[in-house]
C-alpha positions as CSV (number, residue, x, y, z in Angstrom):
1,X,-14.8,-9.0,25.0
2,X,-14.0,-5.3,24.2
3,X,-10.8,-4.0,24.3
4,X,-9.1,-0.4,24.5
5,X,-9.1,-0.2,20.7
6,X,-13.0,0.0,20.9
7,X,-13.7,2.0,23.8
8,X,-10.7,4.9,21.5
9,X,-13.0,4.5,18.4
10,X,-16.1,5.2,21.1
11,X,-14.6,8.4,22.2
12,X,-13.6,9.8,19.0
13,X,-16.8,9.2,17.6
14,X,-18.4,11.1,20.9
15,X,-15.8,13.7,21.2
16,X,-17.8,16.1,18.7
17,X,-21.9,15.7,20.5
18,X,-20.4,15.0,24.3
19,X,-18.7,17.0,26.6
20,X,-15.8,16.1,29.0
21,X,-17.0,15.9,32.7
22,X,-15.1,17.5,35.3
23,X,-13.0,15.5,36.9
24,X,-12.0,17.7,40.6
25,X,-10.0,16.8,43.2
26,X,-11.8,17.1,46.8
27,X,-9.6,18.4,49.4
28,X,-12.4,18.0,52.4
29,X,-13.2,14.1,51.2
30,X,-9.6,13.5,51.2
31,X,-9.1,15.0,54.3
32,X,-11.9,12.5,55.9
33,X,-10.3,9.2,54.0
34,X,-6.8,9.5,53.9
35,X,-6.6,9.1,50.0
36,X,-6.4,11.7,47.4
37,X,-9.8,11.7,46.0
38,X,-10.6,12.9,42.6
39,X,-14.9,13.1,41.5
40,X,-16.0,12.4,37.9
41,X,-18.5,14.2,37.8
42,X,-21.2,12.7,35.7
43,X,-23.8,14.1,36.8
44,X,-22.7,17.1,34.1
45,X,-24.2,15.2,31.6
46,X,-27.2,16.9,29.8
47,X,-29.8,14.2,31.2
48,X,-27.7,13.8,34.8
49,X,-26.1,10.6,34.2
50,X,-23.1,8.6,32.0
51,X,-25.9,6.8,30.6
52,X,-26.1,9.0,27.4
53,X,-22.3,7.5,26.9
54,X,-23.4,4.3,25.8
55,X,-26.5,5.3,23.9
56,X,-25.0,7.5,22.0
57,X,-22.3,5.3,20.7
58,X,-24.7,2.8,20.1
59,X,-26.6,5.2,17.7
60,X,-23.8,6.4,16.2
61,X,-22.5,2.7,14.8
62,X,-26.0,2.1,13.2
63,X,-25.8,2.2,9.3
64,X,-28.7,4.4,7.3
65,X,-31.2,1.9,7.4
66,X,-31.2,1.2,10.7
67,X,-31.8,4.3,11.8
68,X,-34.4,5.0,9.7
69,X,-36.2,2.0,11.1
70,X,-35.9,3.4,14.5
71,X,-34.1,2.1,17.9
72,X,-36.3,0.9,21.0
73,X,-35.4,0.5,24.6
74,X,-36.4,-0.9,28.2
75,X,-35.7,1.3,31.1
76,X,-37.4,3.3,33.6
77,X,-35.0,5.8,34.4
78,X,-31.3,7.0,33.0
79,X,-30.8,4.7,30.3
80,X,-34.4,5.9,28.7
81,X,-33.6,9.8,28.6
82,X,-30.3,9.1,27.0
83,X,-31.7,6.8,24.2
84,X,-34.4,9.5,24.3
85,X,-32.2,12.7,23.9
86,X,-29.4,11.6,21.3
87,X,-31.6,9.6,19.3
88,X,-33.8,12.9,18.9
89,X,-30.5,15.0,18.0
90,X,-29.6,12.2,15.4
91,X,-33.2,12.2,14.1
92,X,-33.6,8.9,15.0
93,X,-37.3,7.6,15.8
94,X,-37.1,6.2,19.6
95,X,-39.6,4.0,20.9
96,X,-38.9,3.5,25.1
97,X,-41.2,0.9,27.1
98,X,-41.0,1.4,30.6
99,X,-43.2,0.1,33.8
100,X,-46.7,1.0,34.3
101,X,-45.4,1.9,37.8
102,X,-42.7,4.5,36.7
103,X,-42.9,7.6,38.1
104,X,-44.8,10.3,36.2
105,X,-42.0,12.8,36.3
106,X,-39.5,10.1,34.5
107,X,-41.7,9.5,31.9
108,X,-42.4,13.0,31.0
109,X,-38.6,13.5,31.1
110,X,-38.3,11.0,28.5
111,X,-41.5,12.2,26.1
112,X,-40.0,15.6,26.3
113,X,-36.9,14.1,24.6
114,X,-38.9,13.1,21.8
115,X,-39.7,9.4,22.5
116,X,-42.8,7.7,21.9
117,X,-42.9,6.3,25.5
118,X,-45.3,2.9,26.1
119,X,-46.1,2.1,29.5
120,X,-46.5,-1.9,29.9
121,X,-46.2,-4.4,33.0
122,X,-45.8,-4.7,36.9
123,X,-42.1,-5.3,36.8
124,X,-39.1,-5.0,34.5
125,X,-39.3,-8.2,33.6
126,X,-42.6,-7.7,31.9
127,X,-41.8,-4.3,30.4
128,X,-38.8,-5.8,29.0
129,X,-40.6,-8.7,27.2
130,X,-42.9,-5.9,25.8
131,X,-39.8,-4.4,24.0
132,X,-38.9,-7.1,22.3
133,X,-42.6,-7.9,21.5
134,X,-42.3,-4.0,19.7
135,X,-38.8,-4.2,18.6
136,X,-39.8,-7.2,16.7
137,X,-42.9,-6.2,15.2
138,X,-41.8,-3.0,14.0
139,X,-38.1,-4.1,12.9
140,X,-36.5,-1.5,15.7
141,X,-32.7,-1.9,16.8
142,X,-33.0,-2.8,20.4
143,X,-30.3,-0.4,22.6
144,X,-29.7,-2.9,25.6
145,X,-28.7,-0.9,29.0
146,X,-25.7,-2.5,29.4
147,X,-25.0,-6.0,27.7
148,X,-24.1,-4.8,24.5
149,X,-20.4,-4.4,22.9
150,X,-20.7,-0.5,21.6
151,X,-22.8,0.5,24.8
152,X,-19.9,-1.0,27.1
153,X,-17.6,0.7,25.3
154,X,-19.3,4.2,25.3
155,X,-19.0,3.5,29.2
156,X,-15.6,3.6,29.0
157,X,-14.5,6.8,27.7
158,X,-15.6,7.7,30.9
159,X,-11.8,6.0,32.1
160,X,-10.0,7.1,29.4
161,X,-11.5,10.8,30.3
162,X,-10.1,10.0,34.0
163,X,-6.6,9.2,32.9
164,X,-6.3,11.4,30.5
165,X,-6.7,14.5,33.6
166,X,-5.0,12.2,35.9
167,X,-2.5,9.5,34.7
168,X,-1.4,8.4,38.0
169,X,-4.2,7.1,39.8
170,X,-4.0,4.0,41.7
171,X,-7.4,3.2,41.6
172,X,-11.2,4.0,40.1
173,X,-14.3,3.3,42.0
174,X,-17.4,2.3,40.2
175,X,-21.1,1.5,40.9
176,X,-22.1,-1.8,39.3
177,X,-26.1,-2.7,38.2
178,X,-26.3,-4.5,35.1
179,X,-22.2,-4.3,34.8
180,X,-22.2,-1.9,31.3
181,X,-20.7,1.0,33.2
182,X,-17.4,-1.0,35.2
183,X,-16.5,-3.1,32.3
184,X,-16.3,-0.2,29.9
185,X,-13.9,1.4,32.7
186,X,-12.0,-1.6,33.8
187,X,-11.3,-2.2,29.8
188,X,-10.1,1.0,29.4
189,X,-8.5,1.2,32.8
190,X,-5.9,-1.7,32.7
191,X,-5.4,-1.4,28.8
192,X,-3.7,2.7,29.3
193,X,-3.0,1.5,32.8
194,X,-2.6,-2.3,33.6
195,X,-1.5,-1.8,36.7
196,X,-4.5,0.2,38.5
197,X,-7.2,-1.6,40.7
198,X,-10.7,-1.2,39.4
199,X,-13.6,-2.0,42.0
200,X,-17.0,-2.1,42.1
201,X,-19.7,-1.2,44.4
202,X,-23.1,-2.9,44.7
203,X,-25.9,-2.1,47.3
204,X,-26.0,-4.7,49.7
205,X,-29.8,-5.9,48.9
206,X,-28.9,-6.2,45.4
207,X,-25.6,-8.5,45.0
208,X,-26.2,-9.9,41.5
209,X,-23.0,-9.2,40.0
210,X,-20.9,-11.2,43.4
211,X,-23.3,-13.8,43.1
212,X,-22.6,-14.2,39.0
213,X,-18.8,-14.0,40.2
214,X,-19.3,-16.7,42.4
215,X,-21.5,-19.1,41.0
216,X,-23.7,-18.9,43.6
217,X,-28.0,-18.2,43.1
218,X,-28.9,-14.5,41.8
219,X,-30.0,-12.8,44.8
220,X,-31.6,-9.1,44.9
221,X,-34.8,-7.4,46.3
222,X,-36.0,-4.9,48.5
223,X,-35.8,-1.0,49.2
224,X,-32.8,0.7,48.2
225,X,-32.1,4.5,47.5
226,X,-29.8,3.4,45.0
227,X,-32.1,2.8,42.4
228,X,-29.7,2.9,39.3
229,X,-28.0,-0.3,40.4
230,X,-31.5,-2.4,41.5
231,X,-30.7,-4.8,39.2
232,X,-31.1,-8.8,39.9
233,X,-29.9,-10.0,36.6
234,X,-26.3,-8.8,35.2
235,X,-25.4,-9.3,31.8
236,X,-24.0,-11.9,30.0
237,X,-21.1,-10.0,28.5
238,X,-20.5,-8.1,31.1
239,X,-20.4,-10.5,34.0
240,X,-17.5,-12.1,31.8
241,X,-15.7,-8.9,31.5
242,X,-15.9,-8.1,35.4
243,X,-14.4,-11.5,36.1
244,X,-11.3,-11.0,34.0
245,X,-10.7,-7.4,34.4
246,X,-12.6,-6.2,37.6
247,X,-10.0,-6.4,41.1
248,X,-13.1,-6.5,43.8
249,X,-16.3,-6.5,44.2
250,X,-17.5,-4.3,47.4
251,X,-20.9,-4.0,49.1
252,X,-23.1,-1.2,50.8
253,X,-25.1,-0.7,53.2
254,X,-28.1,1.9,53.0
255,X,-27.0,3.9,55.7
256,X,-24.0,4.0,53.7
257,X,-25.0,5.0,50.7
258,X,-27.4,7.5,52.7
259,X,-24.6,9.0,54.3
260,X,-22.4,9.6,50.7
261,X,-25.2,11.2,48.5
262,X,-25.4,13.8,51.9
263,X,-21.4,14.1,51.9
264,X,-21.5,14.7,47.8
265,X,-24.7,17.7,48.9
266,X,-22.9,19.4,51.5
267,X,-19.3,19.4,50.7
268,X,-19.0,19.2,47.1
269,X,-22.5,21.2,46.4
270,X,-23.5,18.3,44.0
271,X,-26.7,16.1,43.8
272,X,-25.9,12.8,43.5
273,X,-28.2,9.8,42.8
274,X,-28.1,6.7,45.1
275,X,-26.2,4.3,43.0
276,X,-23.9,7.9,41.5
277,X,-23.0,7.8,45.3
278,X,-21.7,4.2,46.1
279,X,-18.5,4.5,45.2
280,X,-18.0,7.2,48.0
281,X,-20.3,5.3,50.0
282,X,-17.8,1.7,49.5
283,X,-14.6,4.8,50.1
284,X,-16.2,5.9,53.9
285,X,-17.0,2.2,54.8
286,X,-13.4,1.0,53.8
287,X,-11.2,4.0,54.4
288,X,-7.9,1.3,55.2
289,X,-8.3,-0.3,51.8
290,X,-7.5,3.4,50.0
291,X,-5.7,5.2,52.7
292,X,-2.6,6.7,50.8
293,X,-3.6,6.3,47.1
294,X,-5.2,8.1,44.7
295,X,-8.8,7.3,43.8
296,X,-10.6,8.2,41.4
297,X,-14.4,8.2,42.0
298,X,-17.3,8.0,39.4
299,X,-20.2,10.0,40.3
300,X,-22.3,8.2,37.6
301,X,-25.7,10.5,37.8
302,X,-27.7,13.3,40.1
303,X,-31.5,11.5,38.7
304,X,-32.5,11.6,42.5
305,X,-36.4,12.4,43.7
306,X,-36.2,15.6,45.4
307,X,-38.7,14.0,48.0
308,X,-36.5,11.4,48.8
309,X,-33.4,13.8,48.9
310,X,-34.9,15.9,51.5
311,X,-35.5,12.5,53.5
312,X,-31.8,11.6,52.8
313,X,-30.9,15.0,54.1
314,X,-32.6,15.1,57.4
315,X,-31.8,11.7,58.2
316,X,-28.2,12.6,57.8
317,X,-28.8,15.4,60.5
318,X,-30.0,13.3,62.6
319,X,-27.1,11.0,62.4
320,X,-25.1,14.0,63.2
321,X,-26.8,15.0,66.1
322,X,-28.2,18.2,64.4
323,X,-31.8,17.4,64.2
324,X,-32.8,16.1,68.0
325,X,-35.8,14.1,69.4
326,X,-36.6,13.7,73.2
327,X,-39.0,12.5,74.7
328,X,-39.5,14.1,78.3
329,X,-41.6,13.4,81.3
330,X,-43.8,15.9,82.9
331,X,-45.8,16.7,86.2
332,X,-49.3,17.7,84.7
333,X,-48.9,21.4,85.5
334,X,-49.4,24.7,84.2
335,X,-45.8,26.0,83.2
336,X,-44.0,22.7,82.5
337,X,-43.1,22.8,79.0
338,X,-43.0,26.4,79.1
339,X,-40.1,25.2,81.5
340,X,-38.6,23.2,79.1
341,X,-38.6,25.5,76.3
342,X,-36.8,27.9,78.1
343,X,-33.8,25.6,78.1
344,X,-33.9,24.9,74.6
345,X,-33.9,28.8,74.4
346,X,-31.3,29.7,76.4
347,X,-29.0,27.4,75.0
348,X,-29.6,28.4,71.2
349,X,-31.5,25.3,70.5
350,X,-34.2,25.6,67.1
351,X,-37.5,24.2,68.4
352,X,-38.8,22.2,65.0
353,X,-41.9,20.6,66.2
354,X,-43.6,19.5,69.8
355,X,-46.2,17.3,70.7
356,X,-47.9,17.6,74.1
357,X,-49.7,14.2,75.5
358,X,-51.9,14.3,78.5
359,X,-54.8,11.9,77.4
360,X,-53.2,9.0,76.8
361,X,-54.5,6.1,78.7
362,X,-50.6,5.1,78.9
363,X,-50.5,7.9,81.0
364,X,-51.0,8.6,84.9
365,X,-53.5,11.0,85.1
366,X,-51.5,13.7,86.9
367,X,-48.7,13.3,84.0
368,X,-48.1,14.3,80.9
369,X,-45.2,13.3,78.3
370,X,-44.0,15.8,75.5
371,X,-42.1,14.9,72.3
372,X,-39.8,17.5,70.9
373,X,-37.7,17.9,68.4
374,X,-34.8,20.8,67.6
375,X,-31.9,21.8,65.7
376,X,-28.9,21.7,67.2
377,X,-25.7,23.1,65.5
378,X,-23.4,20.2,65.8
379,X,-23.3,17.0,68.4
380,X,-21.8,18.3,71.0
381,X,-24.5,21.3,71.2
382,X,-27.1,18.8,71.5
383,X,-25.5,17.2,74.2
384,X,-25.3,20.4,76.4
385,X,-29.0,20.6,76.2
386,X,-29.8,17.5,77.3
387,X,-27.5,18.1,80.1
388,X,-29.0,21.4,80.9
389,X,-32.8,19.6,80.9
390,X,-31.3,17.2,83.0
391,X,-30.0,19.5,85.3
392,X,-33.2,21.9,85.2
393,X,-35.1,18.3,86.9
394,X,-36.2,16.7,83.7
395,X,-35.6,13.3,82.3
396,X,-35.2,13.4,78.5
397,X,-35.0,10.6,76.7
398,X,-33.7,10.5,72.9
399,X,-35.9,9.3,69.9
């Protein structure tokens, strides 16, 4: 295992190329849980994400030869652009195979850093056994994401960083994938602090690390915003690590983790990434188990499409009851949804789109059915004009 001793030696070798993230107390977030929450921001980070952490102290304990060799890596997102960018500023060669399937913007990221980038396989899996195919061959130092010693321990001047600013937290929330990130933290966590709780946070569709913990089958798949911490098969070293120094393991939901990357957007002005989000996410599901203490959470990395973003965003409205859909009954009549957008106008309501259906076969023939949707400005707005359509004869129905 690591221990405090390495993840010191980490941070003094990455005090002089890395900054310090801020690390803010949110008075609003707070005010929602009940704890005093403090945000590492990560998302500071030159490529959006803690990620450069571990790469860089990998680099940095290579001897001559081995960087002149050159360093590989698997990855198709964070991991890739911080090999990428501090093995550039070391003048390290860096060879990065990702997925055929990553997205073009990712991979352009990474090129621009100055790696030769090699697009191979379907799946991680088979862009993984493509690395070590090209590590091998060309005699390259393979950076692992997370199962390595000096990556875990680059990780975890991300804790020491924390308590440093804020000695007396009672506990630190982290996202956990492949496990490199937590088990730097938890190492460094109980050895300056042995008394705080460490947890982790894994999307709910990809348990892997509980499983490990339990002995029970791997389990992982399907959609998930949090992207970062997709990951079926935790590390070795790091699954020991999380059982020994790791307090709990917490799971969420995608509404969840929806919900906490819009909270990080509109009250702390931030971008956060899906799995950079979970441990707020974990922190609004479980408000009890924090109430009272301070908590430290790590916002791990911003690396979120701006497509899905605005998807996240809208749906969050709609959760609030600022972004509206009815569906409304109508005599087929001249003036009827003139009618009913009179309502929405007189009651401030911001007409976003209607549809207008008199053909369908679904249909009498003498009615017609509209579908439209508006801003409101909070719940309770909304509410008042539903109760003003219903007053006004209507029968709207919400989407």
């Amino acid at each position: 295992m690591i221990e405090l001793d390495d993840v010191r030696a980490a941070a003094a070798r990455l005090a002089p190329r890395l900054r310090t993230t801020p690390f803010l107390h949110s008075h609003v977030l707070s005010q929602m849980t009940g704890a005093e929450v403090l945000v590492k921001f990560e998302n500071h980070q030159f490529t959006a994400s803690f990620k450069e952490r571990g790469a860089l102290n990998k680099l940095l304990c290579l001897d001559d030869a081995q960087r002149a060799r050159g360093v590989s890596a698997m990855s198709a997102g964070n991991h890739a652009q911080g090999v990428a960018y501090h093995a550039r500023q070391l003048g390290v060669p860096a060879t990065i195979v990702m997925p055929a399937a990553t997205p073009t913007v990712k991979v352009e990221h990474t090129r621009a850093h100055g790696a030769t980038v090699i697009l191979a396989g379907e799946t991680l899996a088979e862009a993984n056994a493509e690395a070590m195919r090209v590590t091998e061959e060309r005699g390259l130092v393979f950076i692992h994401p997370f199962d390595d010693p000096e990556v875990m321990a680059g990780q975890g001047t991300v804790a020491l960083e924390m308590l440093d600013a804020v000695p007396d937290l009672d506990a630190i929330v982290v996202p956990i994938g492949g496990g490199g990130l937590i088990s730097g933290v938890a190492t460094a966590a109980k050895g300056v602090r042995p008394g705080i709780e460490v947890v982790g946070v894994q999307a709910s569709c990809y348990p892997s690390m509980l499983c490990a913990l339990r002995g029970e089958p791997l389990q992982g798949g399907g959609n998930t915003i949090a992207e970062g911490i997709a990951v079926k098969y935790p590390g070795t070293l790091t699954t020991e690590v999380i059982r020994d120094r790791v307090d709990e393991v917490l799971l969420v939901e995608e509404s969840q983790l929806e919900e906490a990357v819009a909270l990080y957007l509109f009250v702390e002005k931030t971008v956060a990434e899906g799995a950079g989000a979970a441990p707020l996410a974990a922190l609004l599901a479980r408000p009890a188990k924090f109430r009272g203490r301070k908590v430290g959470l790590v916002l791990s990395g911003g690396n979120i499409d701006p497509r899905l973003l605005a998807q996240v965003i809208t749906r969050q409205l709609i959760r609030e009851g600022r972004i509206v859909t009815l569906r409304i009954p109508l005599s087929d009549r001249p003036g009827g949804l003139a009618k009913v957008t009179a309502v929405l106008r007189d009651f401030g309501a911001n007409i976003i789109e209607i549809q207008h259906h008199r053909t369908l076969l679904a249909l009498p023939a003498k009615e017609a059915s509209i579908e439209i949707s508006f801003e409101a400005r909070e719940r309770e707005h909304a509410h008042s004009i539903v109760d003003a359509l219903r007053a006004a004869g209507f029968l709207p129905t919400i989407v």
